[in-house]
N, C-alpha and C positions, 0 to 999 in steps of 0.2 A: 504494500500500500504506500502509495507515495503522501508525501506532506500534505498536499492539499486535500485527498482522499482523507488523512488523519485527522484533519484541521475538522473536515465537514463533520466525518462521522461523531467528534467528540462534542459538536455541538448538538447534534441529533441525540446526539447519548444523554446530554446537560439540558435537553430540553423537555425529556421525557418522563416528570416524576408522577404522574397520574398513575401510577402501575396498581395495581393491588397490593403486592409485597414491597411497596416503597421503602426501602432502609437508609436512611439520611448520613451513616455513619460510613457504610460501603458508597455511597452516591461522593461523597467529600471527598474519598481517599483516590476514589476513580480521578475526579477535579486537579487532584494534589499530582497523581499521574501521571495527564494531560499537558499540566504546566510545563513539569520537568522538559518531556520528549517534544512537547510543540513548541518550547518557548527554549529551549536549548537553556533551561537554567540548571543548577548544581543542587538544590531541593524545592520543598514548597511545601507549608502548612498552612493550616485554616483553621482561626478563631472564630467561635460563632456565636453568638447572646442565649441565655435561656429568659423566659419572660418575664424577669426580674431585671435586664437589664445585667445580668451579668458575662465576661466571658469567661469561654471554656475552650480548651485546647480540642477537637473532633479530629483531624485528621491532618498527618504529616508525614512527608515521603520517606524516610531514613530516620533512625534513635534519634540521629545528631541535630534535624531539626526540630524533632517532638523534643527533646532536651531545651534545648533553646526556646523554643515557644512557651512552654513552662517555667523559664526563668524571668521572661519577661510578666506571665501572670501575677507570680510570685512576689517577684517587686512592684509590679503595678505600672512599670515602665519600658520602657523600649519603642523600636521603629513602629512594630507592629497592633502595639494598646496606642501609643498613639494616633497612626492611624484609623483605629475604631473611634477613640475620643473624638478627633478632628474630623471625620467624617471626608479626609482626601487621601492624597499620595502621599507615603511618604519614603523618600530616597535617605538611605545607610551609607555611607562606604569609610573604608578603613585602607587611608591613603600609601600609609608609611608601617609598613609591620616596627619601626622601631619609635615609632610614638608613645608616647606613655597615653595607657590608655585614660588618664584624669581627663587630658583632655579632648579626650573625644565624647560626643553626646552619650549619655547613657552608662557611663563605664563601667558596670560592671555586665553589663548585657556584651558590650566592643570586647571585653577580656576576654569574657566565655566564647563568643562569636569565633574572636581571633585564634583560641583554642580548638576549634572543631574546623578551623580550617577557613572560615568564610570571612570574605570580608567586604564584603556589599549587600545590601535587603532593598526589595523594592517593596513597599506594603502598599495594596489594593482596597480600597473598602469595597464591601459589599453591600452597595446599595441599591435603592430601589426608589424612584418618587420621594426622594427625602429619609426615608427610610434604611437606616442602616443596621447590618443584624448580625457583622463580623468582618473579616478582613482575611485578603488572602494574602501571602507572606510567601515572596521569592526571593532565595536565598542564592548566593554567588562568592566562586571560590575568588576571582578577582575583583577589586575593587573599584570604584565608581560608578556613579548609575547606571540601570537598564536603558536600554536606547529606546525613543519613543515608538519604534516599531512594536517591539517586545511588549513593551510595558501595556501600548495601545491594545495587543490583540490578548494579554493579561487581563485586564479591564472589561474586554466583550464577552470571557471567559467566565470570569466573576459573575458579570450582570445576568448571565443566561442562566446561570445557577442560584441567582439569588432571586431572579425570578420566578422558577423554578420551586427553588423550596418555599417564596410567598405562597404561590398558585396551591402547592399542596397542603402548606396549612391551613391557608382558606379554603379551599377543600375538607378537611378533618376537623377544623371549625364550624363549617355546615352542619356537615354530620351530625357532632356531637349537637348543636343546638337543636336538630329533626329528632334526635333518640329525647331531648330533654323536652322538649313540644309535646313528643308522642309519650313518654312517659305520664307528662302533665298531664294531657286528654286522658289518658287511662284511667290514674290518681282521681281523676273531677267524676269519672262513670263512678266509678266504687265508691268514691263519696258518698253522690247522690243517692246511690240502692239502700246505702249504710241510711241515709237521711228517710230517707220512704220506711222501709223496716221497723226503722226506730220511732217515725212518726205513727206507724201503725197500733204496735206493740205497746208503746207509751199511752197513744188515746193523747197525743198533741201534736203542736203545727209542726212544718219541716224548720220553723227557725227555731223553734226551742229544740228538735231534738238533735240539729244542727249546733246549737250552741251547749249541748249536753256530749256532745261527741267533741268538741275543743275543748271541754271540761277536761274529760277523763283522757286525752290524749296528753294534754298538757299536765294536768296531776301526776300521770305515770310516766313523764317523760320520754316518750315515744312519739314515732310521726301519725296524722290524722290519717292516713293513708294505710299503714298498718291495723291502726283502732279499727278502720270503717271494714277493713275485709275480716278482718275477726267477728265483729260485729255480722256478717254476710256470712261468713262461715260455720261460726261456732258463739252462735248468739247467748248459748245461755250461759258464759262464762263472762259474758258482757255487761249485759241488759240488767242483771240484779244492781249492778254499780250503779246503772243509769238509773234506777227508780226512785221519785221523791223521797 
């Protein structure tokens, strides 16, 4: 397969997470992959928020830059948290192996860096409509920035996978809201039978025996939805509690 054949297919691949067995963790590492062999760079990791706003290290090509992406967590600094914070590029390089690393940004990130070999980061954020939800992190055994070529088709790389994983949590966001609807409607039928039953049995209206069934739900600490199918169920373990 020649580059260009690589190029497409790996957008084809970054574009497709509507699957059934979608795995966000396999999906990233594939991302991390791509960079490496498309982008001719020396690693690539990927930070990504959970919905706290926090990051978390998910996927990176080789130990040496899952090491490094964790050091920068851990401090709360480097090319790559920055990048998330600032919401752009951010360009590394470690011009002079015999610089002291004080003065380079970040130093104890440039130390560890210059320890594993690398000494340039181009960090990507991962955004979307203003929206950003991690950063992709390409690492480089020589120093100086990515060329705007690299860096450009970095960026289209990023976006289609960040698209990508929006599309599928709004996706699995639907969902869950249609099971929590449909649950609701459920919940309201069993109510109601609970409320009929109880208005029967009692010889009163559906709002007292409505308001007799939030009683004893709330007395015993359990949900009304519970009460009401016991209530439907197995009424005469109920029904004595509920009587004047």
């Amino acid at each position: 397969m020649d580059r260009e054949e690589a190029l497409a297919s790996a957008f084809v691949e970054l574009a497709d997470t509507l699957v059934e067995d979608f795995d966000i963790i396999d999906f990233l590492n594939r991302l991390a992959e791509h960079c490496v062999s498309l982008l001719e760079v020396d690693g690539a990791g990927i930070l990504l928020t959970n919905p706290q706003g926090e990051l978390h290290l998910i996927a990176a090509s080789s130990e040496k830059t899952r090491l490094l992406e964790l050091l920068q967590l851990q401090g709360h600094q480097g090319p790559c948290v920055a990048c998330y914070t600032e919401g752009r590029r951010v360009d590394y390089t470690d011009p002079d192996p015999a610089q002291d690393v004080a003065s380079l940004p970040w130093p104890r990130f440039a130390k560890a860096a210059r320890q594993e070999g690398f000494r340039g980061v181009c960090a990507l954020p991962m955004r979307h409509k203003g929206t950003v939800i991690g950063a992709l992190n390409l690492f480089l055994h020589e120093p100086g920035p990515l060329d705007d070529r690299r860096a450009a088709l970095g960026q289209a790389l990023s976006d289609i996978a960040t698209i990508g994983i929006l599309q599928e949590r709004a996706t699995r966001r639907q969902e869950i809201l249609a099971d929590q609807l449909q649950y609701a409607l459920n919940s309201r039928v069993v109510i109601e039978q609970a409320k009929g039953f109880l208005a029967h049995r009692l010889d009163t209206s559906l709002d007292e025996a409505f308001t007799a069934l939030r009683g004893l739900a709330r007395g015993s600490n359990r949900k009304l939805v519970d009460i009401a199918m016991e209530v439907i169920t197995d009424p005469n373990s109920v029904v004595p509690d509920l009587q004047p």
